[in-house]
N, CA, C and O atoms as a CHARMM CRD file, in Angstrom:
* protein
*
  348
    1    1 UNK  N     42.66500   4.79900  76.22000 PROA 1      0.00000
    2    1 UNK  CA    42.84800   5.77600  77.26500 PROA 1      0.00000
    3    1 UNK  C     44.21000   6.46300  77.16100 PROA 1      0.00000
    4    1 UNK  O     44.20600   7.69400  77.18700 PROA 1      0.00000
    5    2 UNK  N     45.19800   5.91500  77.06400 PROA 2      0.00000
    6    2 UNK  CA    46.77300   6.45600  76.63800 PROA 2      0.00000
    7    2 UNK  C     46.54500   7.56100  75.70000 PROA 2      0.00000
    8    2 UNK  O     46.83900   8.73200  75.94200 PROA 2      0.00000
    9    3 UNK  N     45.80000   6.96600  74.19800 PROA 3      0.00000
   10    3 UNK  CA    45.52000   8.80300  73.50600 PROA 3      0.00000
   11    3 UNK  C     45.15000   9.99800  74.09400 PROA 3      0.00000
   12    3 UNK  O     45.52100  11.14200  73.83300 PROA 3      0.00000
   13    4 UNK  N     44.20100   9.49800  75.10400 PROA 4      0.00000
   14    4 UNK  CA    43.24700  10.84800  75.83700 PROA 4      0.00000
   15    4 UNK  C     44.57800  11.19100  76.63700 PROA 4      0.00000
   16    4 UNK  O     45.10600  12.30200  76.57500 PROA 4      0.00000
   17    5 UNK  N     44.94800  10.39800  77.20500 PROA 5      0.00000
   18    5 UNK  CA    45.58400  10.59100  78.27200 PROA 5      0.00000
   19    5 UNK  C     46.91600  11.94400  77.12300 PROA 5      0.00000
   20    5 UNK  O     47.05300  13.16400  77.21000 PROA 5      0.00000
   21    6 UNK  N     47.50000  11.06100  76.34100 PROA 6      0.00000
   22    6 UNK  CA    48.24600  12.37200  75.68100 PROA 6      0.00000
   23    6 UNK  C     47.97600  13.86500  75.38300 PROA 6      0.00000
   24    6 UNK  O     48.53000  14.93300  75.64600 PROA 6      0.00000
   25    7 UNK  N     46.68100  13.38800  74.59800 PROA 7      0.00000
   26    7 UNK  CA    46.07000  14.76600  74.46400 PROA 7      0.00000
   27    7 UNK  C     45.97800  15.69100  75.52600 PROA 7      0.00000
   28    7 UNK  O     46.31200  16.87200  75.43700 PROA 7      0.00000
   29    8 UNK  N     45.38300  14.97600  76.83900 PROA 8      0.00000
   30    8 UNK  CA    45.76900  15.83600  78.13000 PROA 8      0.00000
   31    8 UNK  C     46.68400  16.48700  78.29400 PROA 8      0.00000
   32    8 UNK  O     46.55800  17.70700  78.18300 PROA 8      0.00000
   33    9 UNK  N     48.06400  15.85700  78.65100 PROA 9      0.00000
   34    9 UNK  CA    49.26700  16.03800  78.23000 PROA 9      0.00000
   35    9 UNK  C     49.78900  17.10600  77.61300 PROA 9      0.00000
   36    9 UNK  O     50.21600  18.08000  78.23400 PROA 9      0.00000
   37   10 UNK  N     49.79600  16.98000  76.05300 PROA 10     0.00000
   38   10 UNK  CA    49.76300  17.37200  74.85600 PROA 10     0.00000
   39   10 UNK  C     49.57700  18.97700  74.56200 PROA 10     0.00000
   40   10 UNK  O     50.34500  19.92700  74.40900 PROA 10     0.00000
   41   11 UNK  N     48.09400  18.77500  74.56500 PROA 11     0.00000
   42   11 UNK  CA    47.39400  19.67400  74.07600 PROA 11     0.00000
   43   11 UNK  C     47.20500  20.66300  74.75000 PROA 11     0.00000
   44   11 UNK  O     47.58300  21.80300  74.48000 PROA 11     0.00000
   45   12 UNK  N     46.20700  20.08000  76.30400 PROA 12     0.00000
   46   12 UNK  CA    45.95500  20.96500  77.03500 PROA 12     0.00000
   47   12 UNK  C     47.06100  21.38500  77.98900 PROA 12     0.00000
   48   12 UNK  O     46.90700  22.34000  78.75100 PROA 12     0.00000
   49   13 UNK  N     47.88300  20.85600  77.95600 PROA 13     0.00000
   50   13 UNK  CA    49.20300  21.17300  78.87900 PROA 13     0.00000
   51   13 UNK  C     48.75000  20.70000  80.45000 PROA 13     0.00000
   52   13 UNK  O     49.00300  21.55500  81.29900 PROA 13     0.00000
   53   14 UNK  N     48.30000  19.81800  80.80300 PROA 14     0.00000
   54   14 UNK  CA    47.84900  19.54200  82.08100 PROA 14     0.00000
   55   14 UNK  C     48.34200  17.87900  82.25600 PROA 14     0.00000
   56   14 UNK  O     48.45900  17.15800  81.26500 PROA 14     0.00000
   57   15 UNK  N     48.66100  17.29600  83.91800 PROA 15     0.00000
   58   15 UNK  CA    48.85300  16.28900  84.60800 PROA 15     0.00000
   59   15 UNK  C     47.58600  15.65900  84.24100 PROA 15     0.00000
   60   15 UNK  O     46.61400  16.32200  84.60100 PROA 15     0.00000
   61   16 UNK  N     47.26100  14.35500  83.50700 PROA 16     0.00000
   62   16 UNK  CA    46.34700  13.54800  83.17900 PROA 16     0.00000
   63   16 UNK  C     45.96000  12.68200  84.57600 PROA 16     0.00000
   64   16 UNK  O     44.82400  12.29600  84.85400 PROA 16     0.00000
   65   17 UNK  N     47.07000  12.48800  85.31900 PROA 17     0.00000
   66   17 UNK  CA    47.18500  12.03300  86.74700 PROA 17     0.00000
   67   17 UNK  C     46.48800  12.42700  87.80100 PROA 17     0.00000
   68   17 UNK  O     46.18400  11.75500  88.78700 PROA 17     0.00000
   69   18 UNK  N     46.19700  13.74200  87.52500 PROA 18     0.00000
   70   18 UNK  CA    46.23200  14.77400  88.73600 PROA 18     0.00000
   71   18 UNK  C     45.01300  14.65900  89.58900 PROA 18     0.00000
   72   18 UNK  O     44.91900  15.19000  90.69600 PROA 18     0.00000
   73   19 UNK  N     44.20700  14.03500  89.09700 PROA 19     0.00000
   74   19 UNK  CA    42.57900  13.66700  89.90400 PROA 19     0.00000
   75   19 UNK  C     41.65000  14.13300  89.21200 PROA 19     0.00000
   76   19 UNK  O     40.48900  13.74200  89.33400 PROA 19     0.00000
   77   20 UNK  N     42.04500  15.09700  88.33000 PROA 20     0.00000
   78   20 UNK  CA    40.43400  15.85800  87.37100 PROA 20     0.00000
   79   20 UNK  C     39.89300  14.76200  86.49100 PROA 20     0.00000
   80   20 UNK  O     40.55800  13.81700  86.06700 PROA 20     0.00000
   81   21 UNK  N     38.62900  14.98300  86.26300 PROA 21     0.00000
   82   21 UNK  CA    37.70400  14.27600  85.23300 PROA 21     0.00000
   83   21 UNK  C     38.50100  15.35600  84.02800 PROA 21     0.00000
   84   21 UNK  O     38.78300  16.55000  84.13700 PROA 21     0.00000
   85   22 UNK  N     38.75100  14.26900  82.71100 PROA 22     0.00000
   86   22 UNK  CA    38.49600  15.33300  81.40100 PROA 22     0.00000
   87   22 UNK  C     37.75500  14.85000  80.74500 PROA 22     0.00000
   88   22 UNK  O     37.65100  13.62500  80.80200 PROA 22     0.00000
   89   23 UNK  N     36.99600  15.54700  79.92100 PROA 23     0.00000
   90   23 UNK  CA    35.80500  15.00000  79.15900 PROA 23     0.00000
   91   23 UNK  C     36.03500  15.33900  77.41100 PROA 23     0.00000
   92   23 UNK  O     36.56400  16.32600  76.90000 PROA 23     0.00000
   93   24 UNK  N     35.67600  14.62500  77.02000 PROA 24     0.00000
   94   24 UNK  CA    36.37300  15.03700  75.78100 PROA 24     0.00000
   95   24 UNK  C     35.21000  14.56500  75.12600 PROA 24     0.00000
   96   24 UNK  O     34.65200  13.62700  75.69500 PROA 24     0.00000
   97   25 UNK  N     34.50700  15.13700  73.66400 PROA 25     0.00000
   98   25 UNK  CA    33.13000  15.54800  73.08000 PROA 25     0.00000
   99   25 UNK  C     33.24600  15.21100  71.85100 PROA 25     0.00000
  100   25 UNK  O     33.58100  16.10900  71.07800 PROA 25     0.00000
  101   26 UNK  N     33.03900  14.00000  71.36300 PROA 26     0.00000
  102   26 UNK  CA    32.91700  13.23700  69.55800 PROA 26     0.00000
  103   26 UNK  C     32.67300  14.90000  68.78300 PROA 26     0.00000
  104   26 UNK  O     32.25800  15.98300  69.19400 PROA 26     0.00000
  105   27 UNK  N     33.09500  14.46900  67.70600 PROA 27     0.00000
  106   27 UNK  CA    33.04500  15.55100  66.70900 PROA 27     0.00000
  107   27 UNK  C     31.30400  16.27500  66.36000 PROA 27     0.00000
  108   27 UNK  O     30.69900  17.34700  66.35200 PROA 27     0.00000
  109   28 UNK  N     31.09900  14.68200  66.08800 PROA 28     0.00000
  110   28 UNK  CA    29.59600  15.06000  66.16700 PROA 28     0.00000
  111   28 UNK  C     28.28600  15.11200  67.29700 PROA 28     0.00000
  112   28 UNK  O     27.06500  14.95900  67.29000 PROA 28     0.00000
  113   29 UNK  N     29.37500  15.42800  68.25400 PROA 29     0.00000
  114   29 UNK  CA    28.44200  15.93700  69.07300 PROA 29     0.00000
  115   29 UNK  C     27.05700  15.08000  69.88500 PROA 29     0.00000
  116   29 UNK  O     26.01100  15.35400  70.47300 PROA 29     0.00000
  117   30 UNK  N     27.81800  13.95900  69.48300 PROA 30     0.00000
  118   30 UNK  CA    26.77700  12.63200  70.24200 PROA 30     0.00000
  119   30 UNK  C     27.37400  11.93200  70.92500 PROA 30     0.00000
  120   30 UNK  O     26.79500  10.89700  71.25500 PROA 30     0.00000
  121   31 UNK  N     28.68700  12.14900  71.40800 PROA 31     0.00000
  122   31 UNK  CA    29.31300  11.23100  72.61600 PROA 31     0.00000
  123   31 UNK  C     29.78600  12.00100  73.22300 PROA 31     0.00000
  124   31 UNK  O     29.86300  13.17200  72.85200 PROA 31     0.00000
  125   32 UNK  N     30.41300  11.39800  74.75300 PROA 32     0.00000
  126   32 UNK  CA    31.63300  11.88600  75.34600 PROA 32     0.00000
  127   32 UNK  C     32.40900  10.85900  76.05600 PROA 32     0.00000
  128   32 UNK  O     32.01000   9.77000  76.46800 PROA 32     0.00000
  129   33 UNK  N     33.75800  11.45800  76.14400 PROA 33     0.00000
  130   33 UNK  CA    34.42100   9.88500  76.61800 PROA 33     0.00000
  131   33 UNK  C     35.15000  10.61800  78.05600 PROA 33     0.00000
  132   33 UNK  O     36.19700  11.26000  77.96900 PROA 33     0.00000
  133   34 UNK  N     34.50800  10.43500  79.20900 PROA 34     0.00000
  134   34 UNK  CA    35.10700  10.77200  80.26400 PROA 34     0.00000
  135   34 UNK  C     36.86700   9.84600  80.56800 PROA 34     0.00000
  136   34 UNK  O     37.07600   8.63400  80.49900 PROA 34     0.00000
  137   35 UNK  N     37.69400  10.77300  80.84100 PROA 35     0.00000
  138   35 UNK  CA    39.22300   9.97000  81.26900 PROA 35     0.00000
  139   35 UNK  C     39.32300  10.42600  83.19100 PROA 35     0.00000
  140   35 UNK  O     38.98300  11.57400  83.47700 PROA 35     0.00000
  141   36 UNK  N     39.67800   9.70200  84.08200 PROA 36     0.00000
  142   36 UNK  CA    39.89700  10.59200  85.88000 PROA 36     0.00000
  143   36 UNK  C     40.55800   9.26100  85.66700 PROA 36     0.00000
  144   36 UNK  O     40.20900   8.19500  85.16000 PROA 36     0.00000
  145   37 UNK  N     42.13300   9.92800  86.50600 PROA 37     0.00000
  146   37 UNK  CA    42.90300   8.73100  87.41800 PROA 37     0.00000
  147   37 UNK  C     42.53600   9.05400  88.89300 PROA 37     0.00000
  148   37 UNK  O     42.29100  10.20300  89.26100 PROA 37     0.00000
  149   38 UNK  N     42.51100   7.89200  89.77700 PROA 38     0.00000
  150   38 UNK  CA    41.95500   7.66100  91.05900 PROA 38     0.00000
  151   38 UNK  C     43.29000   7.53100  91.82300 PROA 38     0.00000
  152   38 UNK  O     43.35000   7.51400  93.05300 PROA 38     0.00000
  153   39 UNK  N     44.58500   7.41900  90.82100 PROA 39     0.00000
  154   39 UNK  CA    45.44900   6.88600  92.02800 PROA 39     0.00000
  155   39 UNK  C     45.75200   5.71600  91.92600 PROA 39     0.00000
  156   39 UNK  O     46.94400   5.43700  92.05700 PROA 39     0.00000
  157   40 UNK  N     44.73800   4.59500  91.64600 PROA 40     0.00000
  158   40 UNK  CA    44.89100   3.11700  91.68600 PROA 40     0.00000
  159   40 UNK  C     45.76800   2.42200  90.94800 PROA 40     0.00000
  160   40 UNK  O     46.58200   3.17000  90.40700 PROA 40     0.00000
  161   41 UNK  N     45.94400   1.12000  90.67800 PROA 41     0.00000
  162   41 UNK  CA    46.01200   0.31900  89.85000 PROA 41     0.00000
  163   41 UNK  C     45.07500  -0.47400  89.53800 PROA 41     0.00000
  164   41 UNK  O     44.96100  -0.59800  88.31800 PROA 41     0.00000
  165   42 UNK  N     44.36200  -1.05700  90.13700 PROA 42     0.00000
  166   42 UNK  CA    44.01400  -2.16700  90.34900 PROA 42     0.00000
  167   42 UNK  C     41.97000  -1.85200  90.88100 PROA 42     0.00000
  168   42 UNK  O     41.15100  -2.61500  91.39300 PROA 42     0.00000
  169   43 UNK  N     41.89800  -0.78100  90.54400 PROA 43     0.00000
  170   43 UNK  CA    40.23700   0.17400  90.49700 PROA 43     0.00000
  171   43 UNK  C     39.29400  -0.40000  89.76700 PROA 43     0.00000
  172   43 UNK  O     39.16500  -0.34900  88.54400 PROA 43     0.00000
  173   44 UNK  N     38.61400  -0.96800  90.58000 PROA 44     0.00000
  174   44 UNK  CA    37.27100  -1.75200  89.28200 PROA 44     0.00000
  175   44 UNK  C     36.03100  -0.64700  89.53600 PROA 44     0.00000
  176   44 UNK  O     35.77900  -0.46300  90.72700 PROA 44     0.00000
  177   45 UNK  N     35.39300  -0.04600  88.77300 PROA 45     0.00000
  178   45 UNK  CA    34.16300   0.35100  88.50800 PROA 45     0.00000
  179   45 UNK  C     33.41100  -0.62300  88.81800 PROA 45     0.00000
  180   45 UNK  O     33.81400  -1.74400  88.50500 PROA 45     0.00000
  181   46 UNK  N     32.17000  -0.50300  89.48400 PROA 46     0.00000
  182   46 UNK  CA    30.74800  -1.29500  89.43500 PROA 46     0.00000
  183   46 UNK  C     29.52900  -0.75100  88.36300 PROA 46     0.00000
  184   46 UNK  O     28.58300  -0.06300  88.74600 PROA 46     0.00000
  185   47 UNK  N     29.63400  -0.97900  87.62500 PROA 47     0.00000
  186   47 UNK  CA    28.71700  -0.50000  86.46600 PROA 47     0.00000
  187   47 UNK  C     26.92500  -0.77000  86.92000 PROA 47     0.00000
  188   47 UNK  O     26.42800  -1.29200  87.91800 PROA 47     0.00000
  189   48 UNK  N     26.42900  -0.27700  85.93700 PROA 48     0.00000
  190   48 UNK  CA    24.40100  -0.19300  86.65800 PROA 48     0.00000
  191   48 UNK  C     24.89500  -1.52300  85.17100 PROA 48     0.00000
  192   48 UNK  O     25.86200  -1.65600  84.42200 PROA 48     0.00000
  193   49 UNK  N     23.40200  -2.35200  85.42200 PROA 49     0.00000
  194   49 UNK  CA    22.93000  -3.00900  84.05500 PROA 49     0.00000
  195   49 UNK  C     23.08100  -2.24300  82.95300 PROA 49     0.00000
  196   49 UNK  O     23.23300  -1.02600  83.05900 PROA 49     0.00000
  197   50 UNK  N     23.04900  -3.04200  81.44100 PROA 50     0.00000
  198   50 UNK  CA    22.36900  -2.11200  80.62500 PROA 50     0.00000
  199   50 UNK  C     21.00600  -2.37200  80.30800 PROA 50     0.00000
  200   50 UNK  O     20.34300  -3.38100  80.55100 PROA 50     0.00000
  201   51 UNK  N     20.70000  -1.38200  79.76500 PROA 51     0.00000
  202   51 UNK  CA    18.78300  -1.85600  79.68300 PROA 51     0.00000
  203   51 UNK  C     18.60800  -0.84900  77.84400 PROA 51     0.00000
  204   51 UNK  O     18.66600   0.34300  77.53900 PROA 51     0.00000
  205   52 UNK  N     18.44300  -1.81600  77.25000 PROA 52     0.00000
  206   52 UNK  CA    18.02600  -1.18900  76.24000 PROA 52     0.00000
  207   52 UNK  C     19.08000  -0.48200  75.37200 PROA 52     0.00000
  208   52 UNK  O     18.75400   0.50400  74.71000 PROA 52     0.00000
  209   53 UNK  N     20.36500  -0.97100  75.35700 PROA 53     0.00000
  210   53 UNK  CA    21.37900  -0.50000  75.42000 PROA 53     0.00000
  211   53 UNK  C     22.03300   0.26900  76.08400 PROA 53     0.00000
  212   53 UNK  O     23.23900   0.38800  75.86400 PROA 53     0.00000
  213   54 UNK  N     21.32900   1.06700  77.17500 PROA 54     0.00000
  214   54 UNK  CA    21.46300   1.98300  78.08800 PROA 54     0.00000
  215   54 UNK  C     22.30500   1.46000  79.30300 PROA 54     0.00000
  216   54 UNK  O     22.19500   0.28800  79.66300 PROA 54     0.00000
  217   55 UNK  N     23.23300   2.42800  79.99400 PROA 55     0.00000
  218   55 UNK  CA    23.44800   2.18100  81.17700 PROA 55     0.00000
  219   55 UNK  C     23.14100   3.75100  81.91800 PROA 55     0.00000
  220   55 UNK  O     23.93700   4.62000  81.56100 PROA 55     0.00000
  221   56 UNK  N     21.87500   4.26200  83.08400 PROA 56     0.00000
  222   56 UNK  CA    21.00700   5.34400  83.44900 PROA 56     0.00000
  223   56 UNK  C     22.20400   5.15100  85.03400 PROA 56     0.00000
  224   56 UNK  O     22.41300   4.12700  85.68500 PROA 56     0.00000
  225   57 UNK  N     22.70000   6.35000  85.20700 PROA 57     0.00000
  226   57 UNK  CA    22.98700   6.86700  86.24500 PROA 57     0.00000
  227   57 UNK  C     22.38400   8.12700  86.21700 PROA 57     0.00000
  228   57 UNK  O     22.34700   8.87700  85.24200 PROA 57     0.00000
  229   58 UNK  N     21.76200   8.39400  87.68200 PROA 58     0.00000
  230   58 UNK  CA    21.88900  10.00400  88.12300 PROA 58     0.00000
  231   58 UNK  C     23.15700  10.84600  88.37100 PROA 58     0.00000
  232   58 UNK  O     24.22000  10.23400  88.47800 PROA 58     0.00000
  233   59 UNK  N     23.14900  12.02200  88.46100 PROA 59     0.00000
  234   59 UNK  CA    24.44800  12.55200  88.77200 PROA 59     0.00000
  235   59 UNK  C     24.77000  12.32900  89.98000 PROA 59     0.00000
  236   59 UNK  O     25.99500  12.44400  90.00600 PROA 59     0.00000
  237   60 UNK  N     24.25000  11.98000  91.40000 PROA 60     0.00000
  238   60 UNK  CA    24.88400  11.35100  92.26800 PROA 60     0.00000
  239   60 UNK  C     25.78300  10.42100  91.78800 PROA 60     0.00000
  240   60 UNK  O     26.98700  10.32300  91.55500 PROA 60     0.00000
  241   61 UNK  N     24.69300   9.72500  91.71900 PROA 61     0.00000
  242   61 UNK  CA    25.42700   8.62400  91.10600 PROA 61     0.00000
  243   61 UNK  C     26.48200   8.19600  90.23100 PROA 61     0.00000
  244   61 UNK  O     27.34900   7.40200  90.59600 PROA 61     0.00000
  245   62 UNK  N     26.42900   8.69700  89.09900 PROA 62     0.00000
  246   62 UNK  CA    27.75800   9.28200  88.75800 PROA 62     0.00000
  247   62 UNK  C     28.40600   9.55500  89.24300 PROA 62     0.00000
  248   62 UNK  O     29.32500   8.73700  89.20300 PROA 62     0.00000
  249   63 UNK  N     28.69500  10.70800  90.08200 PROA 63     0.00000
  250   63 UNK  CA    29.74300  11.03300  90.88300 PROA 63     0.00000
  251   63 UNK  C     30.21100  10.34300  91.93500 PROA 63     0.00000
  252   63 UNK  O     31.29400  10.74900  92.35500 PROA 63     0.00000
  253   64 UNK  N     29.74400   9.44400  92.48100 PROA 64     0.00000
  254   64 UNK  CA    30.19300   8.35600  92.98200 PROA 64     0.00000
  255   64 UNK  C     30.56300   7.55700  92.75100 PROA 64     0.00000
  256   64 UNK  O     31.39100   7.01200  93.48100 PROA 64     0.00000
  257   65 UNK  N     30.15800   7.04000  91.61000 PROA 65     0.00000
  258   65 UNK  CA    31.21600   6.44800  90.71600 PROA 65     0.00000
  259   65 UNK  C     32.25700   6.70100  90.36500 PROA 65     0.00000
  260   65 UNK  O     33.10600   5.85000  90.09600 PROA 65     0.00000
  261   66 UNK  N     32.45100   8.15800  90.27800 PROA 66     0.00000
  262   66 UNK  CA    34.20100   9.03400  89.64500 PROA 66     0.00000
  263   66 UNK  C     35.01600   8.82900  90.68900 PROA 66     0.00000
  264   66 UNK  O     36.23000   8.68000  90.55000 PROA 66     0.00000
  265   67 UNK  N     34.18300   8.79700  92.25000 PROA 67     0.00000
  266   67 UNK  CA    35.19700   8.51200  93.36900 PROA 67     0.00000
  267   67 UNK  C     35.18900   7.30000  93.76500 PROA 67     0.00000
  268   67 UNK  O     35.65400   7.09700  94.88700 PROA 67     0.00000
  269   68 UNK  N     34.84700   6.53800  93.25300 PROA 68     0.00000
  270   68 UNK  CA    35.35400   4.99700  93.64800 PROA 68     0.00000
  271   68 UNK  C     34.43100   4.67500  94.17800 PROA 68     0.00000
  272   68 UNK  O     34.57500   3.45500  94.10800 PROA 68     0.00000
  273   69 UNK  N     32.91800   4.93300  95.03800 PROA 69     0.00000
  274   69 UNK  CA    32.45900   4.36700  95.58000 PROA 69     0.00000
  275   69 UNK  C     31.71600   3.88300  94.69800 PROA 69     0.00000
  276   69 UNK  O     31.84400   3.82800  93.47500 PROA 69     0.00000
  277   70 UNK  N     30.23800   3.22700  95.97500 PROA 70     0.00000
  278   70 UNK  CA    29.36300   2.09700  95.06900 PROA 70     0.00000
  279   70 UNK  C     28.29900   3.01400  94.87500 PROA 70     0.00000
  280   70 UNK  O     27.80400   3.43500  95.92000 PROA 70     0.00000
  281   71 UNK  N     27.87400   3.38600  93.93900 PROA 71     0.00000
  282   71 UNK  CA    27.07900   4.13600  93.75400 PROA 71     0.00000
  283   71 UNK  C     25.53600   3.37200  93.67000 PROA 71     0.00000
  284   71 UNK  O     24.49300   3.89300  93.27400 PROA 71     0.00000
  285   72 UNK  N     25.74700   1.86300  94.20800 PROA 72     0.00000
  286   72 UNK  CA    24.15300   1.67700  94.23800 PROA 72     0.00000
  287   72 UNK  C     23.72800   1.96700  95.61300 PROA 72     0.00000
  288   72 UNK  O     22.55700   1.71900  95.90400 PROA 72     0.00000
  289   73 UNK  N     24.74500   2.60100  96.75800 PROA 73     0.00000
  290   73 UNK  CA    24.42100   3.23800  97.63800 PROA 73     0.00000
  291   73 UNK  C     23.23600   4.67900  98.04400 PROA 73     0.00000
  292   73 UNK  O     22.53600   5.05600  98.98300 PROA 73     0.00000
  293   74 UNK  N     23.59000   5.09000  96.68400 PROA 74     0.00000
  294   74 UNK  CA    23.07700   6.31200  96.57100 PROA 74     0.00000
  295   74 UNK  C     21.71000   6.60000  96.24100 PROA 74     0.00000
  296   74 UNK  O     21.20800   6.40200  95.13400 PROA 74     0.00000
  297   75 UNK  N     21.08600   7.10600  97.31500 PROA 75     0.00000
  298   75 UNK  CA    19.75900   7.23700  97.23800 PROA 75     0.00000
  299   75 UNK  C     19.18400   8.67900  96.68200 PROA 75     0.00000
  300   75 UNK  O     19.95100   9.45500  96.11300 PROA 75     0.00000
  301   76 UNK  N     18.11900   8.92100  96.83200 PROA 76     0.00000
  302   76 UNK  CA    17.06800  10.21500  96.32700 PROA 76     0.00000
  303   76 UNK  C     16.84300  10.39900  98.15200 PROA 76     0.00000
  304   76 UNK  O     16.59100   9.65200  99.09700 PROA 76     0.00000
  305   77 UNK  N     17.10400  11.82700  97.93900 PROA 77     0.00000
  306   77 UNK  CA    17.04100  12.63200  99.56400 PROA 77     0.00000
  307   77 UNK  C     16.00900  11.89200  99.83300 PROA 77     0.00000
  308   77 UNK  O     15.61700  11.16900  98.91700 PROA 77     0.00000
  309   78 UNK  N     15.34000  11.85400 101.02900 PROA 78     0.00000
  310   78 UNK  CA    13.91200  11.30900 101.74700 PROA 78     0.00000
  311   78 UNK  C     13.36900  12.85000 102.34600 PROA 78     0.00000
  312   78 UNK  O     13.98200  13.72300 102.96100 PROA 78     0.00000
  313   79 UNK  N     12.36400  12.79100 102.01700 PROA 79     0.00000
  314   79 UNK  CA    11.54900  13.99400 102.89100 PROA 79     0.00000
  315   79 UNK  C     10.93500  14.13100 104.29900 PROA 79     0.00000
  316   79 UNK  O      9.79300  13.96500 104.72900 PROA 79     0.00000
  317   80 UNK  N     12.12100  14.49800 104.86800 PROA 80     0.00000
  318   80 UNK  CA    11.43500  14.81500 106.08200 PROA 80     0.00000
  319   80 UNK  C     10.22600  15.66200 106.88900 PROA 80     0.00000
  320   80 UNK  O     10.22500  16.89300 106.85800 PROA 80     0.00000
  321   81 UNK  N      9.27300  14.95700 107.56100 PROA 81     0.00000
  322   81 UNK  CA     8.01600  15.37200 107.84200 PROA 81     0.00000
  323   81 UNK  C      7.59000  16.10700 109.50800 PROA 81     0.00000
  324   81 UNK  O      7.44300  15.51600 110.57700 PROA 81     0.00000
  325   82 UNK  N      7.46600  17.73600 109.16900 PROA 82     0.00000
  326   82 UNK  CA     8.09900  17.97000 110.71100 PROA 82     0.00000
  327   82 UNK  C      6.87400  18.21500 111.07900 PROA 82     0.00000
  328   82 UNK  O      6.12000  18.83000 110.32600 PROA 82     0.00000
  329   83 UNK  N      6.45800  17.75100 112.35700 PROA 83     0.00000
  330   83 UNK  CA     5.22200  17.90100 112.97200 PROA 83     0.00000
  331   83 UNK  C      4.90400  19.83000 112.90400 PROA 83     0.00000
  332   83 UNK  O      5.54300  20.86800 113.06900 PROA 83     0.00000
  333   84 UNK  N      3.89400  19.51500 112.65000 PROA 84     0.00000
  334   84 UNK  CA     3.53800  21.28500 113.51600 PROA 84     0.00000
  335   84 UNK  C      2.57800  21.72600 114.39200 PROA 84     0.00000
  336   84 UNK  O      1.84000  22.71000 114.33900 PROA 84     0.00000
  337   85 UNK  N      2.70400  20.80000 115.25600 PROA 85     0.00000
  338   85 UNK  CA     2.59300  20.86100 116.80300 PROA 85     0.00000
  339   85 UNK  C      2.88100  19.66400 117.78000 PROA 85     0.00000
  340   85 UNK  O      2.80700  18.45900 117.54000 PROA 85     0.00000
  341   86 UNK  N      3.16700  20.19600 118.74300 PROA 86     0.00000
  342   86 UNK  CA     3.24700  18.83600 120.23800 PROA 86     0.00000
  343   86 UNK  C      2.20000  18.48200 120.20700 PROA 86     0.00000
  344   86 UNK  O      1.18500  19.11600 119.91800 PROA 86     0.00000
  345   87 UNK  N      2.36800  17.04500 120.60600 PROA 87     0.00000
  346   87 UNK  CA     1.84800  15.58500 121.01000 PROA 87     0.00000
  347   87 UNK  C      0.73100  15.28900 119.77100 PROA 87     0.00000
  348   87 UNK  O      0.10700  14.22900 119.74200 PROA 87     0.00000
């Protein structure tokens, strides 16, 4: 993380600190290695299982994860069912 963190720094001329996600994209185009400081020290991630080598977040979910929360909180909207008519 210290490299990314330079390159931030560095390269792009920006506070690695500052709260942004940077994302940074393998050469070949089959990874990415997200870097965000929270502020913390002491910040544990709650990770999903892996399954199949996989670890499947939605983008909620994800993003709840970038902010610290628990993202097994995070549900799929529910559909609300509005009558269309009284009684």
């Amino acid at each position: 993380m210290e490299g990314l963190a330079m390159l931030v720094r560095e390269h792009i001329k920006a506070d690695p600190f500052s709260g942004a996600v940077y994302v940074f994209r393998a050469k070949r185009a089959d990874r990415v290695k997200l870097i965000f400081w929270d502020g913390t020290e002491e910040g544990v991630f709650r990770w999903p299982k892996i399954e199949d080598g996989v670890m499947r977040l939605s983008a909620a979910e994800l993003s709840a994860l970038l902010e610290g929360l628990d993202w097994r909180r995070v549900h799929a909207a529910r559909e609300t069912v509005v009558p269309t008519q009284a009684g």
